[in-house]
ChimeraX commands (.cxc) that place a marker at each C-alpha (Angstrom):
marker #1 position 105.79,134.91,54.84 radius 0.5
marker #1 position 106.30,131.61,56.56 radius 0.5
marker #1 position 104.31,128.55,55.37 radius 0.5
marker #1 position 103.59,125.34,57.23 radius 0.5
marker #1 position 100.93,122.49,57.74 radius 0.5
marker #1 position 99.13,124.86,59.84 radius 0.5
marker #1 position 98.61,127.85,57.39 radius 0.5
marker #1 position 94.90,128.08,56.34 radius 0.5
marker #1 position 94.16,126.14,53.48 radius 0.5
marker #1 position 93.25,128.60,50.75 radius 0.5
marker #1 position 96.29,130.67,51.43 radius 0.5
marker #1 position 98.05,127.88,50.56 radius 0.5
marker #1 position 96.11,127.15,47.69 radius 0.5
marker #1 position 96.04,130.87,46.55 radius 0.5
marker #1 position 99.92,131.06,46.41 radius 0.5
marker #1 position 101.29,129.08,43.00 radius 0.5
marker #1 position 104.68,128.18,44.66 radius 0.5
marker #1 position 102.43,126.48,47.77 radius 0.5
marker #1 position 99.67,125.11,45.46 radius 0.5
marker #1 position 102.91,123.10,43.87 radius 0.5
marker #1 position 103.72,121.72,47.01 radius 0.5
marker #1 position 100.44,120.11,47.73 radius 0.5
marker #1 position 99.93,118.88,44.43 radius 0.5
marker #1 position 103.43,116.93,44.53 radius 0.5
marker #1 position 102.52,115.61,48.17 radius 0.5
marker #1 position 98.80,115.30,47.79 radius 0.5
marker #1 position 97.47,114.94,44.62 radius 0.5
marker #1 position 94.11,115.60,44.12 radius 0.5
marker #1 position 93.73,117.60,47.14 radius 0.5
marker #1 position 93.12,120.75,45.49 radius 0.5
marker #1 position 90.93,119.31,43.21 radius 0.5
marker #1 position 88.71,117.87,45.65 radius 0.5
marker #1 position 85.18,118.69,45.76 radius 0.5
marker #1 position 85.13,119.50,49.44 radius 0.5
marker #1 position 88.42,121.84,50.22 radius 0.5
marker #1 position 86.21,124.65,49.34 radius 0.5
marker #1 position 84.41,123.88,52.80 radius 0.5
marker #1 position 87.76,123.80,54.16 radius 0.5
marker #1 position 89.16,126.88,52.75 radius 0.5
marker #1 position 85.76,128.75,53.89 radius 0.5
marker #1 position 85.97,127.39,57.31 radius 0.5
marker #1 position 89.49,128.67,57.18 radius 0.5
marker #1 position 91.25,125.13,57.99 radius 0.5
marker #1 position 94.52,124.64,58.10 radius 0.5
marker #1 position 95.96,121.61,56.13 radius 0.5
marker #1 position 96.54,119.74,59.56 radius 0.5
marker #1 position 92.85,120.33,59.83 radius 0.5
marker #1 position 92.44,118.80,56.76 radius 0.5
marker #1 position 94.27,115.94,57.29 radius 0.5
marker #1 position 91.92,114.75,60.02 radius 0.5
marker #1 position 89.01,114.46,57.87 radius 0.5
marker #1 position 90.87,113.02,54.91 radius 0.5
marker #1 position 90.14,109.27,56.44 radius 0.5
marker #1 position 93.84,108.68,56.39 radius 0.5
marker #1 position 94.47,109.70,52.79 radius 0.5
marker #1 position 96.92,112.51,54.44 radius 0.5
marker #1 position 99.11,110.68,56.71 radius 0.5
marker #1 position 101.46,112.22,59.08 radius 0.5
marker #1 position 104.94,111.07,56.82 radius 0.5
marker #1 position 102.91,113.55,54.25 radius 0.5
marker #1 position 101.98,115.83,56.30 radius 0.5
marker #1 position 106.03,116.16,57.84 radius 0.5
marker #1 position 107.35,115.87,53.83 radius 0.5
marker #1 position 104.68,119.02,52.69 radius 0.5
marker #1 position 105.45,121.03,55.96 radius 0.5
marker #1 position 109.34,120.51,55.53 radius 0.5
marker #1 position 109.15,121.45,52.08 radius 0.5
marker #1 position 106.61,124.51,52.63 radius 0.5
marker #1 position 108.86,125.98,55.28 radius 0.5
marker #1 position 111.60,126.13,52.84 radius 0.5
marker #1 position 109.37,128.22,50.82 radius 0.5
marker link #1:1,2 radius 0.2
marker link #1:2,3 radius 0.2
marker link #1:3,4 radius 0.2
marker link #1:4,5 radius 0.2
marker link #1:5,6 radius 0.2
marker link #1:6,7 radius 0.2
marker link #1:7,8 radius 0.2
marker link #1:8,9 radius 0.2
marker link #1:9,10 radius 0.2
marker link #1:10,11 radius 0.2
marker link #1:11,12 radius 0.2
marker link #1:12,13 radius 0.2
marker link #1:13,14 radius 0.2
marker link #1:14,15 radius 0.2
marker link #1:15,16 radius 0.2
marker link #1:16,17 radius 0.2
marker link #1:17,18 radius 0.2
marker link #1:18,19 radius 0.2
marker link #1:19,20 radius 0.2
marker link #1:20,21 radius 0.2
marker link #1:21,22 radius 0.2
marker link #1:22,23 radius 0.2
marker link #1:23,24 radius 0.2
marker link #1:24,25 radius 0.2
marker link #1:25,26 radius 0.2
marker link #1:26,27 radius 0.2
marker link #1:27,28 radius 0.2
marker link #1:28,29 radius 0.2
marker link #1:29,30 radius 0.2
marker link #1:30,31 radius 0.2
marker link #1:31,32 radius 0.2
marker link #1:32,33 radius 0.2
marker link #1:33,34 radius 0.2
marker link #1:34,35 radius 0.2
marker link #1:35,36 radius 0.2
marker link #1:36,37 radius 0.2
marker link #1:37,38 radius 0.2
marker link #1:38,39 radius 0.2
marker link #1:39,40 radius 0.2
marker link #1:40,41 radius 0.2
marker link #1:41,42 radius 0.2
marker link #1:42,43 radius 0.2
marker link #1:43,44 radius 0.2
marker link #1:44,45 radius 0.2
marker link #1:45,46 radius 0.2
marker link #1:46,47 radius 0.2
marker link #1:47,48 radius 0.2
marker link #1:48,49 radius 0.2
marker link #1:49,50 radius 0.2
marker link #1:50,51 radius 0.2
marker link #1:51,52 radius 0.2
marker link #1:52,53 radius 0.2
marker link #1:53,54 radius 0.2
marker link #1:54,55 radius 0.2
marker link #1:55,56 radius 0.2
marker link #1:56,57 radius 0.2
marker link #1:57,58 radius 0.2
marker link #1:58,59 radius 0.2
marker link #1:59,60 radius 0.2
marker link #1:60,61 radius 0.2
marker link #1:61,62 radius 0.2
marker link #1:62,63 radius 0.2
marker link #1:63,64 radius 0.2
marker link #1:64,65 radius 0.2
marker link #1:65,66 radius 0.2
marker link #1:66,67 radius 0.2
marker link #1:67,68 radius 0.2
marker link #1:68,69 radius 0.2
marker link #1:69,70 radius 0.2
marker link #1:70,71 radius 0.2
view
């Protein structure tokens, strides 16, 4: 299965190899109080990354989504 930026958030927190990624790109993230609304709401981390208030840039989002293809 293909990752990316745009695969729904708690797939990519459900998968140990993808959970890695984030936490080396974005730490905290998983840990954050409010990804469960984003995983329920089924948002992708792109998604995310507009209501992160600029925490998740775009130079983040391109290293995560570079390394998460390679996956």
């Amino acid at each position: 299965m293909a990752f990316s930026i745009d695969t729904p958030i708690g797939e990519l927190l459900d998968n140990p190899a993808t959970l890695g990624v984030l936490d080396k790109h974005m730490p905290g993230l998983s840990t954050n109080p409010q990804i469960g609304m984003a995983r329920s709401m089924g948002l992708s981390l792109r998604a995310v990354a507009q209501f992160s208030g600029g925490k998740i840039t775009e130079e983040l989002l391109t290293a995560a989504g570079a390394e998460l293809a390679s996956l």
